[in-house]
Backbone as CSV, one residue per row, in Angstrom:
resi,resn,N_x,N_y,N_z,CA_x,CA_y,CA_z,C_x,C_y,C_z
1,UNK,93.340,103.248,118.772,92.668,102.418,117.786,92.829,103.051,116.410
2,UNK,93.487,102.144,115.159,93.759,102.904,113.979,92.038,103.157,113.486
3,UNK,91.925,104.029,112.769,90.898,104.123,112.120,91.386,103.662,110.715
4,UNK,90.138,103.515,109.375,89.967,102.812,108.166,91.198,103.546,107.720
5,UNK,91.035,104.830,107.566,91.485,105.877,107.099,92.964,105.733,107.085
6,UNK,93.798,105.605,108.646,95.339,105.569,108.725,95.532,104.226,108.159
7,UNK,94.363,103.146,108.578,94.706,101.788,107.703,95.281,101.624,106.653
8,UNK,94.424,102.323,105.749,94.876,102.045,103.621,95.899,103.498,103.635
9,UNK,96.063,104.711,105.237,97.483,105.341,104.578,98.851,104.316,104.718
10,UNK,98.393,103.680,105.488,100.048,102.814,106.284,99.992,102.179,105.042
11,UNK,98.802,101.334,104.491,99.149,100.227,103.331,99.677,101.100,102.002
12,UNK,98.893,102.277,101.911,99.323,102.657,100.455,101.107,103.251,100.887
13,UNK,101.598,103.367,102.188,102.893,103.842,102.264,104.062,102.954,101.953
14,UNK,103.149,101.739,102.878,104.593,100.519,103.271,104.889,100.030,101.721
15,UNK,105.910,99.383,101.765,106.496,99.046,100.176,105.303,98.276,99.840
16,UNK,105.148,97.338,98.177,104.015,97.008,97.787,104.140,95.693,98.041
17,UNK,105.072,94.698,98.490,104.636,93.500,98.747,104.200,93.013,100.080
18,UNK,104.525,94.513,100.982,103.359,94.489,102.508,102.436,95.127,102.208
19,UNK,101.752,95.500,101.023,100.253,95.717,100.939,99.590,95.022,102.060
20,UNK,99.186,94.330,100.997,98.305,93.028,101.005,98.133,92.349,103.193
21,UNK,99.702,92.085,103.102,100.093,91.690,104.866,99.109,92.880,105.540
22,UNK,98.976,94.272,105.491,98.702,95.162,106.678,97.546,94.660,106.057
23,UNK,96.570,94.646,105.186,95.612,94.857,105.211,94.721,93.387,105.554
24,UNK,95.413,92.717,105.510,94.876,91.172,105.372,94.579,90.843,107.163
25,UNK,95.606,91.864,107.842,95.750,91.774,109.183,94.384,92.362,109.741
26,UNK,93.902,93.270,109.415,93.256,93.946,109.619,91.905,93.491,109.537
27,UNK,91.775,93.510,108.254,90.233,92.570,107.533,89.952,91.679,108.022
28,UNK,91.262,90.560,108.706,90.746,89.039,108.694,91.683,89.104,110.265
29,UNK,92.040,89.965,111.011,92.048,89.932,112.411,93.383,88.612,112.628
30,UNK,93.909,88.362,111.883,94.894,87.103,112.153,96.315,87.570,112.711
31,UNK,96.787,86.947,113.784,97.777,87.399,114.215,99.851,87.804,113.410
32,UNK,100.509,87.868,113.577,101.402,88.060,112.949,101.763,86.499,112.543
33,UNK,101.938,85.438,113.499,102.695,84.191,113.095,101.549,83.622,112.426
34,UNK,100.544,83.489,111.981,99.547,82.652,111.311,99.683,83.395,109.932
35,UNK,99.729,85.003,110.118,99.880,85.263,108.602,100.992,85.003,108.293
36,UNK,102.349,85.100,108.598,103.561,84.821,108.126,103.536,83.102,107.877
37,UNK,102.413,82.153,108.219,102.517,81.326,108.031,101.968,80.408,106.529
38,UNK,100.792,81.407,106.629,99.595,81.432,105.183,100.974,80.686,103.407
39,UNK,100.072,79.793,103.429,100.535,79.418,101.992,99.085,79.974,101.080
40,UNK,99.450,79.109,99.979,98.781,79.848,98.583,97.312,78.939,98.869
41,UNK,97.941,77.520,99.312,96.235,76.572,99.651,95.456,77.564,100.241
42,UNK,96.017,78.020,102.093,95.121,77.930,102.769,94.396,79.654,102.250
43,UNK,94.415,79.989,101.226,93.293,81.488,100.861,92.702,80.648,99.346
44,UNK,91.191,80.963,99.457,90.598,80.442,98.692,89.714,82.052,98.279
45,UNK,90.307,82.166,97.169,89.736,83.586,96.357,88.375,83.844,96.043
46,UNK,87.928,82.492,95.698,86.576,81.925,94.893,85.085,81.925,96.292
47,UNK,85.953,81.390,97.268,84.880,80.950,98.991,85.134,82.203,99.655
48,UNK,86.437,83.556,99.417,86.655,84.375,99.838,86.980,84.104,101.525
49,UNK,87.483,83.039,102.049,87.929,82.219,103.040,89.466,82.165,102.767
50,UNK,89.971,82.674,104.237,91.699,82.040,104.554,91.623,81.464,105.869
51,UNK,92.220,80.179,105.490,92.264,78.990,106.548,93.485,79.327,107.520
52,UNK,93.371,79.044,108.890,94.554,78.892,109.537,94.259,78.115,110.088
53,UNK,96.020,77.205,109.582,96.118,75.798,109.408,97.388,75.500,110.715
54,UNK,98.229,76.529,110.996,99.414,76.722,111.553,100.156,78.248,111.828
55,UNK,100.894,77.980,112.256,101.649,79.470,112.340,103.031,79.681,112.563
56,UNK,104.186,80.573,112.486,105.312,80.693,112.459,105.953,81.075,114.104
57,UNK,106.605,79.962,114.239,106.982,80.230,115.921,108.590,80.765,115.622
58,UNK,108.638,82.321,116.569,110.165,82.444,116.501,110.316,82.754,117.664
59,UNK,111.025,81.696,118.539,111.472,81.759,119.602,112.325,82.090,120.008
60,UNK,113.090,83.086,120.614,114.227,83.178,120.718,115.307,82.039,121.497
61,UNK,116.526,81.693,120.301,117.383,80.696,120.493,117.291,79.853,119.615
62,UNK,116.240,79.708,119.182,115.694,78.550,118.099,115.680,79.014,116.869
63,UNK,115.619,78.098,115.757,115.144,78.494,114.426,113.983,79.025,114.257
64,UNK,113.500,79.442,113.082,111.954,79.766,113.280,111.210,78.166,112.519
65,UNK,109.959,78.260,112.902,109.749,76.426,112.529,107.990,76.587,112.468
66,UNK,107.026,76.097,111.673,105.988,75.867,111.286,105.410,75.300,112.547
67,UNK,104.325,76.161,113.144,103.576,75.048,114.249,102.249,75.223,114.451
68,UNK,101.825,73.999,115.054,100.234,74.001,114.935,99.580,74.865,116.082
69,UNK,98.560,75.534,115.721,98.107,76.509,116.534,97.974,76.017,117.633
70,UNK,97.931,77.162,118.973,97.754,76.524,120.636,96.922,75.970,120.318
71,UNK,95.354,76.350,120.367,94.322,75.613,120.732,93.902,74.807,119.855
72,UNK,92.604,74.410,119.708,91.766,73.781,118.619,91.186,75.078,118.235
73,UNK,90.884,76.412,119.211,89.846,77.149,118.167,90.967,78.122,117.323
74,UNK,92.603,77.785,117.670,93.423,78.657,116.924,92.844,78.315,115.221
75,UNK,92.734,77.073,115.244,92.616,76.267,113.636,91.054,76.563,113.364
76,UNK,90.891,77.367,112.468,89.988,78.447,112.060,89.743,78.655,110.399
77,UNK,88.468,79.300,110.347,88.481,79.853,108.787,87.493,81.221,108.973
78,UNK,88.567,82.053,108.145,87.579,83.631,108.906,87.274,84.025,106.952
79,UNK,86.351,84.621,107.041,85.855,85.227,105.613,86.347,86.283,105.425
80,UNK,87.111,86.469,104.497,87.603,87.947,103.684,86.911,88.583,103.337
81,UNK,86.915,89.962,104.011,85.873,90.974,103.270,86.272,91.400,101.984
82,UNK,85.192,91.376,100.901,85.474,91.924,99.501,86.439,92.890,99.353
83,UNK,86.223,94.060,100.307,87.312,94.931,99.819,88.118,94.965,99.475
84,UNK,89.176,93.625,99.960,90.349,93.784,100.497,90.869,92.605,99.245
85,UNK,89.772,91.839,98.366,89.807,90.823,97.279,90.973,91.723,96.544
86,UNK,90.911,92.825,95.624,91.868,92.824,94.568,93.434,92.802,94.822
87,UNK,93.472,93.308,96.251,94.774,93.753,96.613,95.049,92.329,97.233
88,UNK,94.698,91.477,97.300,95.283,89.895,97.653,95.413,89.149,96.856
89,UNK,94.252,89.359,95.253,94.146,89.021,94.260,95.840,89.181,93.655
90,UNK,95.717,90.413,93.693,97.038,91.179,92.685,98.393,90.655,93.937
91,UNK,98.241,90.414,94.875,99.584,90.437,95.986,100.194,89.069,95.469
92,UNK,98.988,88.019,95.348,99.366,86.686,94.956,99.934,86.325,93.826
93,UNK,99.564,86.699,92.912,99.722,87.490,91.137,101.303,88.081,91.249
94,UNK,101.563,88.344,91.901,102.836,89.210,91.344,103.857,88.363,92.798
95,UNK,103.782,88.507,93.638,104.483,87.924,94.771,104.677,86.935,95.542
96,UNK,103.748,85.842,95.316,103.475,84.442,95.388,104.451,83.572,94.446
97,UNK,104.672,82.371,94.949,105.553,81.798,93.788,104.634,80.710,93.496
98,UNK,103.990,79.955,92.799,103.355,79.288,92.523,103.492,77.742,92.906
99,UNK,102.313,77.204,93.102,101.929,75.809,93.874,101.613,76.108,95.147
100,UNK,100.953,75.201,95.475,100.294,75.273,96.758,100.561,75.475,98.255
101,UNK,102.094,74.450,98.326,102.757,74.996,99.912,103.591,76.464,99.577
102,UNK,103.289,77.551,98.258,104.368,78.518,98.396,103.483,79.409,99.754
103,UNK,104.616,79.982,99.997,104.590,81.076,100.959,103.788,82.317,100.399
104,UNK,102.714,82.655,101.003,102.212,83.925,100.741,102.722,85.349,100.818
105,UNK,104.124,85.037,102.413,104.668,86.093,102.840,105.937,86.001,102.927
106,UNK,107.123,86.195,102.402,108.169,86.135,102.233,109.156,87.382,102.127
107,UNK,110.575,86.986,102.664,111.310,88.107,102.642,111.789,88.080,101.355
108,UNK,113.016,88.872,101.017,113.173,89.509,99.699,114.162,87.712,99.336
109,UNK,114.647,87.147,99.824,115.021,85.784,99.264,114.049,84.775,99.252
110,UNK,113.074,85.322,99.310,112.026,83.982,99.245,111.718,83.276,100.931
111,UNK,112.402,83.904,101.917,112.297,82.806,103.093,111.562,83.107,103.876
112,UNK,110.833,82.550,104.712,110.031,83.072,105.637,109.866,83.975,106.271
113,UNK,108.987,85.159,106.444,109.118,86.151,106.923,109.610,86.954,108.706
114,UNK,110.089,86.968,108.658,111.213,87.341,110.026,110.263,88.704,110.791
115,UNK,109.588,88.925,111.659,108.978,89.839,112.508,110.327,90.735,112.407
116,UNK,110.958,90.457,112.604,112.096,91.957,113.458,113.025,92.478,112.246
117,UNK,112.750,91.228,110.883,113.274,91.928,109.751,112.014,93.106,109.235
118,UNK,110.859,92.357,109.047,110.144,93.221,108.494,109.840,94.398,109.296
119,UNK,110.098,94.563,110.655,109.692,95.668,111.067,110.662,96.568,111.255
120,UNK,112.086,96.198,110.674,113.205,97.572,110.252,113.223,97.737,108.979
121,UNK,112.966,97.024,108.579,112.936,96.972,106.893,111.823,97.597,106.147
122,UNK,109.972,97.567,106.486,108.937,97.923,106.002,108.236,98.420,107.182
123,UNK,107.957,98.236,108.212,107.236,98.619,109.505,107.747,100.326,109.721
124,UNK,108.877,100.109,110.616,108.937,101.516,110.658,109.043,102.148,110.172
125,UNK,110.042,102.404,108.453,109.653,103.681,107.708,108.248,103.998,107.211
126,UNK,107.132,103.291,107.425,106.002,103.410,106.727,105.645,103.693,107.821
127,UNK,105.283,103.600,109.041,104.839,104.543,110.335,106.000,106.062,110.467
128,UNK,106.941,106.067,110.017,107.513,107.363,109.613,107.352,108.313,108.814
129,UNK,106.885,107.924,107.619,106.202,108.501,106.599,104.457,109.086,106.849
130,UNK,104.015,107.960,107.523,102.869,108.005,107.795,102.186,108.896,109.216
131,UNK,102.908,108.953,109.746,102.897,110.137,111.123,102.430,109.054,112.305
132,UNK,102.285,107.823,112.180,101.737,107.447,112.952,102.739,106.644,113.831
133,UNK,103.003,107.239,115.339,104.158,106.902,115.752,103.480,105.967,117.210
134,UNK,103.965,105.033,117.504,103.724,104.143,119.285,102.732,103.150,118.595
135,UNK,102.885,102.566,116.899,101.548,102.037,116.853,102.483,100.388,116.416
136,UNK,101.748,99.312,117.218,102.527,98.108,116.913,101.792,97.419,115.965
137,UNK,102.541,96.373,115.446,101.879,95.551,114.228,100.277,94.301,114.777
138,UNK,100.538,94.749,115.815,99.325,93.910,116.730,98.386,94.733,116.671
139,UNK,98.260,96.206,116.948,97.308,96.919,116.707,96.294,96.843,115.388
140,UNK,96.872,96.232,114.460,96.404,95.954,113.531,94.816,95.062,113.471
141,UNK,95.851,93.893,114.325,94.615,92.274,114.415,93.301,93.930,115.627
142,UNK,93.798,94.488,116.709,92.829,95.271,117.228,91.999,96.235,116.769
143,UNK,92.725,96.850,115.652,91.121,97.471,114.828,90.560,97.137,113.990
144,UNK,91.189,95.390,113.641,90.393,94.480,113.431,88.669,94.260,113.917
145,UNK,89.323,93.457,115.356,88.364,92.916,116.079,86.884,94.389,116.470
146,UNK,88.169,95.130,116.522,86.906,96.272,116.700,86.007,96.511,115.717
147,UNK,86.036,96.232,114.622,85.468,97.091,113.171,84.628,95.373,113.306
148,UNK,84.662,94.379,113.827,83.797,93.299,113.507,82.726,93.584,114.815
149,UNK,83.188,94.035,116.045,82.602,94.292,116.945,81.283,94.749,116.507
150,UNK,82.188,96.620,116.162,80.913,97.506,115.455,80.125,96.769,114.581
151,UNK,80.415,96.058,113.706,79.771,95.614,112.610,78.559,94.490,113.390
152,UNK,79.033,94.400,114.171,77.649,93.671,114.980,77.678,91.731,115.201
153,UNK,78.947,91.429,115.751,79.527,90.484,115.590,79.090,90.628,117.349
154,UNK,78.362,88.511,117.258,78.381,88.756,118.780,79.450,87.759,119.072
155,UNK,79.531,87.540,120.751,81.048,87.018,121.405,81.092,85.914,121.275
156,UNK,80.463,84.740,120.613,80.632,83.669,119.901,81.268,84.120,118.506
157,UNK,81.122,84.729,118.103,80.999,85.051,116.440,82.680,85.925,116.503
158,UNK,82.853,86.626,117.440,84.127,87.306,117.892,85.136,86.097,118.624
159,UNK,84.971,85.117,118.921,85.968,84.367,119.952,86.079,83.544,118.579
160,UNK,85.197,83.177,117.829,85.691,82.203,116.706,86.558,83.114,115.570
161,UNK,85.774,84.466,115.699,87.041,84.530,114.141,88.399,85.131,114.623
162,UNK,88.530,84.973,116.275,89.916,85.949,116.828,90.676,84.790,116.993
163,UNK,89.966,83.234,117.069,90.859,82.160,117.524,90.793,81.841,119.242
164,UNK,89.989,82.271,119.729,90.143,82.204,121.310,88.960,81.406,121.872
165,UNK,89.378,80.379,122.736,88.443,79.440,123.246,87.769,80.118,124.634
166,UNK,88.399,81.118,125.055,87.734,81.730,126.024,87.252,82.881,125.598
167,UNK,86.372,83.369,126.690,85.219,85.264,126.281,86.480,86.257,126.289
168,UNK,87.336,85.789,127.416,87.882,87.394,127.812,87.974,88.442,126.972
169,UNK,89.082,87.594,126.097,89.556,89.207,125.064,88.537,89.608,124.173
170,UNK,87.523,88.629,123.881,86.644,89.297,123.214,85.543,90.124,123.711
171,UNK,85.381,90.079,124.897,84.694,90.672,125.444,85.259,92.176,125.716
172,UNK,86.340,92.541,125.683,86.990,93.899,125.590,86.242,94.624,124.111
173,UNK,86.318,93.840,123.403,85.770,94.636,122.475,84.230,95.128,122.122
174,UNK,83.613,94.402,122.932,82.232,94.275,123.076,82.025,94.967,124.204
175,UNK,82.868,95.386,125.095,82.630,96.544,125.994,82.978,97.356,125.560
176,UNK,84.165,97.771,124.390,84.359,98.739,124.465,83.888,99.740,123.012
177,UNK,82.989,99.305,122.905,82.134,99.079,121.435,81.213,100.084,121.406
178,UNK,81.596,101.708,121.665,79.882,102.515,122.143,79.656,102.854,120.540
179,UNK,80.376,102.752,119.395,79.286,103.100,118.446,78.285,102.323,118.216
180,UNK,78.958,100.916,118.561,78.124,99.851,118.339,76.375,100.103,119.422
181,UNK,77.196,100.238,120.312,76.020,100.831,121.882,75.360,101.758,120.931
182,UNK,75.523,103.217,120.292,74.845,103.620,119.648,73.893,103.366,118.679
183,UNK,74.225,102.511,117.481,73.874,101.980,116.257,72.317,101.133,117.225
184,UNK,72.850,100.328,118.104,71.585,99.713,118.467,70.400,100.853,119.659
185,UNK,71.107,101.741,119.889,70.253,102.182,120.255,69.385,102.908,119.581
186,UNK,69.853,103.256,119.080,68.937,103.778,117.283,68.007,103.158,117.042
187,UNK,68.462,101.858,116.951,67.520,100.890,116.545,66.676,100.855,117.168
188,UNK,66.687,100.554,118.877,65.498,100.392,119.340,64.471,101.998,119.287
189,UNK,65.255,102.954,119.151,64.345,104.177,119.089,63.130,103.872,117.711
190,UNK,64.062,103.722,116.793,63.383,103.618,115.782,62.060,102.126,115.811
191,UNK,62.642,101.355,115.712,61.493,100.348,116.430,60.223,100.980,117.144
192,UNK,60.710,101.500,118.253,60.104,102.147,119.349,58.837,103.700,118.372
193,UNK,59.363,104.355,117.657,58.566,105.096,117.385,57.756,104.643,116.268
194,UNK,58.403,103.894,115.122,57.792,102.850,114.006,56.121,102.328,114.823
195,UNK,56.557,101.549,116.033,54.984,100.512,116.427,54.114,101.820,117.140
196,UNK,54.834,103.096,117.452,53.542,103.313,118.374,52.959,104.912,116.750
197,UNK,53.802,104.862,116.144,53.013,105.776,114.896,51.727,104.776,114.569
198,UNK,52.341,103.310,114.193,51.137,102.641,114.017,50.035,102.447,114.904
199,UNK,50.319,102.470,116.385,49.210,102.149,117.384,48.649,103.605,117.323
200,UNK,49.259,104.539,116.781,48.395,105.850,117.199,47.331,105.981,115.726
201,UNK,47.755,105.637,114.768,46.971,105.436,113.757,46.185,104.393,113.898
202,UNK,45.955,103.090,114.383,45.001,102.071,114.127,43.916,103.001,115.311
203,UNK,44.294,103.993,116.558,43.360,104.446,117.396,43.182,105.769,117.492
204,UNK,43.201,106.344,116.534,43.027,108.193,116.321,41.746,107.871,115.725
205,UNK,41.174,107.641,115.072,39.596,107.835,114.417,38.324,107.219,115.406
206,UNK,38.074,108.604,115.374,36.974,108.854,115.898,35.533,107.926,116.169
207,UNK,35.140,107.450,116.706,33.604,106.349,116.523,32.578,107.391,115.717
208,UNK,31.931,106.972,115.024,31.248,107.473,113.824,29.679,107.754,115.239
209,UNK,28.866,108.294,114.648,27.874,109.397,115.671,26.756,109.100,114.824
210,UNK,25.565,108.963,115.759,24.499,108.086,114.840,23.713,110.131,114.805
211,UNK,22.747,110.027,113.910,21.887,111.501,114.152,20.748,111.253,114.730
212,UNK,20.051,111.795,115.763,18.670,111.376,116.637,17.775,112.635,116.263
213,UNK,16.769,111.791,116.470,15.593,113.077,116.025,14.661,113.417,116.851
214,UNK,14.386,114.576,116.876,13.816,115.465,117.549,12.686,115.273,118.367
């Protein structure tokens, strides 16, 4: 599982117009063909929302060709975390071509982005540089889902922003979630000692003692 840390090293390594791609993967958990699919409409800067509307099918034998997600819950809108605003801000700004169906992600001619180009071309020297070796571009959408896990995302809230109409895969992450197991157990400690400081204070004082006489 990448941590935050190797995250923004891979991004600050890979060239600068896969910024934005590793990190967008990450933040917003979207798979490789939905981001290679992203135009300039479907990210809304202002709602801090990117829509997936479709995704890039490359099949082998075939061309590569625009298609509508498997399911109904593929077609989605997941919220961008702030962080990740300037460097999508600035990615669009400088590498976007303007109007609405342009391509967000493009190779160096403008054409749709090719998985097996970008990953001889920007993928592996930036996991070379970066020391981080056996790690795939899918791992990405996974310390995704994990960092929403921790963050306290339950398996409704995880199956909608991963795209999946079933629990399974999200439920991997929700098992396999012990900081998260921690964080709440905290909680209930704290809970737990919070009500009984108070029950020991509303019943520590003493009944007041009348004086009798002699």
């Amino acid at each position: 599982m990448l941590t935050i840390a190797q995250v923004f090293s891979l991004a600050d390594t890979i060239t600068p117009q896969c910024r934005a791609l590793i990190l967008l993967a990450v933040f917003t958990g979207l798979r490789w063909g939905e981001l290679a699919a992203l135009r300039r409409c479907d990210i809304d800067l202002d709602g801090q929302i990117v829509r997936v509307m479709r995704q890039l099918s490359e099949m082998r034998g075939n061309a590569p060709a625009f298609v509508a997600p498997k399911s109904d819950a593929g077609r989605r809108a997941v919220v961008i975390p702030a962080v990740i605003t300037p460097d999508l801000t600035w990615h669009l700004a400088q590498f976007t071509a303007p109007g609405d169906d342009a391509l967000v992600f493009t190779s160096r001619n403008s054409a749709p982005l090719r998985h097996t180009n970008f990953r001889r071309r920007h993928w592996l020297p930036a996991l070379c540089q970066t020391g981080l070796t056996n790690v795939h571009f899918h791992d990405l959408r996974h310390a995704g889902n994990h960092l929403a896990a921790v963050g306290g995302a339950t398996l409704r809230e995880l199956m909608d922003r991963m795209g999946h109409s079933t629990s399974r895969a999200a439920l991997i992450y929700l098992h396999g979630s012990m900081e998260r197991q921690q964080m709440i157990a905290d909680a209930i400690s704290e809970q737990a000692r919070h009500q009984m400081t108070s029950h020991h204070d509303a019943t520590s004082g003493e009944p007041g003692t009348e004086e009798s006489g002699t």
